[in-house]
C-alpha positions in Angstrom: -12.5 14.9 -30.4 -9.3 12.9 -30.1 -9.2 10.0 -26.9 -6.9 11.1 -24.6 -4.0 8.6 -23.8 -3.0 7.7 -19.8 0.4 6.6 -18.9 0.3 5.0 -15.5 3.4 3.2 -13.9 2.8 -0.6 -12.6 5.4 -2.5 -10.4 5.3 -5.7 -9.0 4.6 -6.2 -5.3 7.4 -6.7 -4.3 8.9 -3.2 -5.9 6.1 -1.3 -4.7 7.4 -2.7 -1.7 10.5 -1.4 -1.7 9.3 1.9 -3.4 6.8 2.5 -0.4 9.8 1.8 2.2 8.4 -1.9 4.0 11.1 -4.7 4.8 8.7 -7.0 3.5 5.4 -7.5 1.3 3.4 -9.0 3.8 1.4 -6.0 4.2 0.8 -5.9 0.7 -0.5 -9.8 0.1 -2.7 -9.6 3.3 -4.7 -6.3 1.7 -4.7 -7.9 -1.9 -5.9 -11.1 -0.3 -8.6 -8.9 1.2 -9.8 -7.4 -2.0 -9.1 -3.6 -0.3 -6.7 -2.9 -3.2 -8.3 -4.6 -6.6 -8.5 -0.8 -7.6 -5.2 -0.7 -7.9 -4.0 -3.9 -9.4 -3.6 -4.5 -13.3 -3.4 -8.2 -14.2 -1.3 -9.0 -17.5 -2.9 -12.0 -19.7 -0.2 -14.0 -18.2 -1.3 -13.5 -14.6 1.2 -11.5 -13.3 0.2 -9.2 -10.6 1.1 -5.3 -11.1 0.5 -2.5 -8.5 0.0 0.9 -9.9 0.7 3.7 -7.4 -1.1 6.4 -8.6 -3.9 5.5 -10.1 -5.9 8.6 -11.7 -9.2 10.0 -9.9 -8.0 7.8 -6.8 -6.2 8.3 -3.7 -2.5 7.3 -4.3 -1.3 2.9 -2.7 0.6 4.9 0.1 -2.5 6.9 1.5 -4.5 3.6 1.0 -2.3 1.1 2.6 -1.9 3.7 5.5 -5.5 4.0 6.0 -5.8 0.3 6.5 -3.4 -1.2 8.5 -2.6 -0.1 12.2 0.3 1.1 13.5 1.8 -0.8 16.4 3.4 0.7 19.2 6.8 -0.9 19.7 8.0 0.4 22.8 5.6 2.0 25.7 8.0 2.9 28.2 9.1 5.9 26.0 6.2 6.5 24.5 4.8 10.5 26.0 1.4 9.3 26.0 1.7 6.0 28.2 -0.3 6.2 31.6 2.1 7.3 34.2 2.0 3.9 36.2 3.8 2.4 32.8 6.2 5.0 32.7 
C-alpha cells in the first residue's frame, strides 16, 4: 500500500486575513491567543506562523472563526427586529 500524499495551502495571518475579507487581523491574533485555532496553525522551524484554511477532516477557518466571535449590531434604528420604542 503506497502513503497517500496531502497538499494543504498555508498563508500567513495576515493573508488569510485578506482572503477571509476582514480590514484587520485582530480577530485572527485574539482566537490564536486563545488557543481556539491551534488546529489550524502549522509552525515552520523558524517560527513563523501559517494558517491553513482547509484543513482535511475539519471544518474549514471561515466556519470556525464565524462560530466564535459575535457579530455586532452597528446600527439599531434600522435594524427590523429592534423593539418598537427604539424605532
Amino acid at each position: 500500500m503506497k502513503a497517500k500524499s496531502f497538499e494543504i495551502e498555508a498563508f500567513t495571518i495576515s493573508e488569510t486575513a485578506k482572503k477571509l475579507g476582514y480590514k484587520s487581523t485582530r480577530t485572527i491574533y485574539t482566537l490564536l491567543n486563545k488557543d481556539i485555532l491551534e488546529d489550524y496553525v502549522y509552525l515552520t522551524q523558524s517560527g513563523r506562523v501559517y494558517l491553513i484554511l482547509e484543513p482535511p477532516n475539519l471544518p474549514t477557518l471561515a466556519e470556525k472563526i464565524a462560530a466564535n466571535i459575535q457579530y455586532k449590531i452597528s446600527n439599531q434604528n434600522t435594524d427590523n427586529t429592534a423593539p418598537s420604542y427604539i424605532k
